[in-house]
C-alpha positions, 0 to 999 in steps of 0.5 A, spaced: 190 491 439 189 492 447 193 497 450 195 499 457 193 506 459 197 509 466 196 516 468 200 520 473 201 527 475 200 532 482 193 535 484 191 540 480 195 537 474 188 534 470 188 528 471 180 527 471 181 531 464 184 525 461 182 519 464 175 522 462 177 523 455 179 517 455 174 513 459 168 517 455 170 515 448 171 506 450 164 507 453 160 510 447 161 503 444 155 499 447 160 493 446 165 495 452 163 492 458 167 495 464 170 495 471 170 502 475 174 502 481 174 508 485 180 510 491 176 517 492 170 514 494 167 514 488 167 521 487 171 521 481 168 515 476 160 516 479 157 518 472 159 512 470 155 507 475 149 505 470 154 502 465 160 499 471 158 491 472 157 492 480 156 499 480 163 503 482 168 499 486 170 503 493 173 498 497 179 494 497 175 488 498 169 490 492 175 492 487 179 486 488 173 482 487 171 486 481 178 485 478 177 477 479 171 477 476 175 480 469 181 475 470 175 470 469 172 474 464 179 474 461 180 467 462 174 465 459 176 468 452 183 464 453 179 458 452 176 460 446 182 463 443 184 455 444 178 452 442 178 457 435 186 456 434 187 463 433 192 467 438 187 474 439 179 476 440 178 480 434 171 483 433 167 478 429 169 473 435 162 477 438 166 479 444 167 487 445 173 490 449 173 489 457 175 496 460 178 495 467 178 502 470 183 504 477 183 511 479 187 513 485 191 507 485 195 509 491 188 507 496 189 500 493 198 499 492 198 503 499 193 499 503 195 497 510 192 491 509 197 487 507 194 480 505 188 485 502 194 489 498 197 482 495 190 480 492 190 486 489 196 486 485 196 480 483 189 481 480 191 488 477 199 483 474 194 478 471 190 483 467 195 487 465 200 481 463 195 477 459 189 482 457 191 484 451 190 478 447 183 477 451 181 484 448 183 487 455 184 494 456 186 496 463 187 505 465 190 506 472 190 513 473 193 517 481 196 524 483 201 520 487 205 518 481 211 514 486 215 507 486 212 505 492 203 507 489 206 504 482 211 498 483 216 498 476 213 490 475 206 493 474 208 500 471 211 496 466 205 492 464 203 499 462 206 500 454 201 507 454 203 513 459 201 520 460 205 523 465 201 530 466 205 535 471 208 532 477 212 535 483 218 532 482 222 529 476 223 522 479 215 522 480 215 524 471 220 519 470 215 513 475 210 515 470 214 515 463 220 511 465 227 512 468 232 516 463 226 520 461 227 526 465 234 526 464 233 526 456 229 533 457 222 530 457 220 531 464 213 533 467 215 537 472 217 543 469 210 543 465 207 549 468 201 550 474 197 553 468 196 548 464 191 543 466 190 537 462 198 538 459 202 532 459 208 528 456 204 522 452 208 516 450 205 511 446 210 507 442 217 507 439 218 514 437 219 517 445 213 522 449 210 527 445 207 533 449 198 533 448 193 536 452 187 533 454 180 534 451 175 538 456 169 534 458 164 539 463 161 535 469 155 536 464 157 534 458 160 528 463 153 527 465 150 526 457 155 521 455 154 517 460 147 517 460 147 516 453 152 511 454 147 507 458 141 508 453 146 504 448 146 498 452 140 498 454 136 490 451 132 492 445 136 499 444 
């Protein structure tokens, strides 16, 4: 089954830690089409250019048009899960997991724009409310983990969180949910040492503390490459 990913924490907490972890893993499957938007200038998710359908998304404009290519991607799937009589893509449908990656999502949330800010949202709600079915998987990631970057109707789409250290409770709970911080999991009382350390909740059982696996821009560099041999025609 899909899941939601939502990554939040400070500057300097480890977010490239783990949203590379992660985003390195989807990609070494050459099935997995993707999506890569950027709010840092495509800084953060350059590596991964070759393997990103139109290449790494920086303006709001391209972002959004990205995210409406995948809602018709998403869409497209939909009918073949009416035609086929079944309720979920599965592997032997011959569709692969459609990755859809925001990083830095306060560019996005927070543009002046306000029609420009609406397009957006309303692409990133469509995904994340009916991608799962459609073999969607959608990550958003930000060092400014707030109410106002992340509405609560778009944090909720989210069943998976990983909140590393943040700068102040509320901020933990923006991430987590409300109550977390008050139940003794806050994320920001981890301390500044801890790089890629955070408070992952995936699932009934509550949050759990994990760290990041480390990928150097080197080992970045290889994967992604290898990534991109994979699906090159005749591999």
């Amino acid at each position: 089954m899909s899941v939601h990913l939502l990554i939040g924490g400070a500057p300097e907490a480890g977010k490239s830690v783990a949203l590379h972890s992660v985003v390195a893993g989807l990609m070494l499957d050459p099935g997995t089409d993707a999506v890569m938007i950027d709010g840092k200038a495509g800084v953060e998710l350059a590596v991964w250019e070759k393997v990103a359908h139109g290449g790494i998304r920086c303006e709001i404009d391209s972002a959004t048009a990205g995210l409406e290519w995948a809602c018709k991607r998403m869409d497209e799937r939909y009918a073949l899960l009416s035609a086929s009589g079944v309720r979920k893509i599965t592997p032997g449908m011959g569709h692969g997991p459609l990755l859809v990656v925001v990083d830095e999502l306060a560019a996005f949330t927070l543009h002046p724009d306000k029609k420009k800010r609406a397009a957006f949202l309303e692409g990133l709600h469509d995904l994340g409310a009916r991608g799962r079915a459609a073999a969607v998987r959608l990550i958003a990631a930000t060092q400014k983990p707030g109410s106002e970057v992340i509405p609560t109707y778009i944090r909720d789409l989210f069943d998976t969180r990983w909140a590393l250290r943040c700068s102040t409770r509320d901020a933990s709970d923006t991430v987590l949910g409300a109550g977390w911080a008050a139940r003794g999991v806050d994320a920001s009382t981890i301390g500044l040492g801890a790089a890629g350390v955070g408070y992952l909740l995936a699932g009934p059982a509550g949050p759990t503390k994990i760290k990041g696996f480390y990928l150097s821009d080197a080992d970045l560099a290889r994967l992604a490459a290898y990534a991109a041999e994979l699906r090159r025609p005749g591999y």
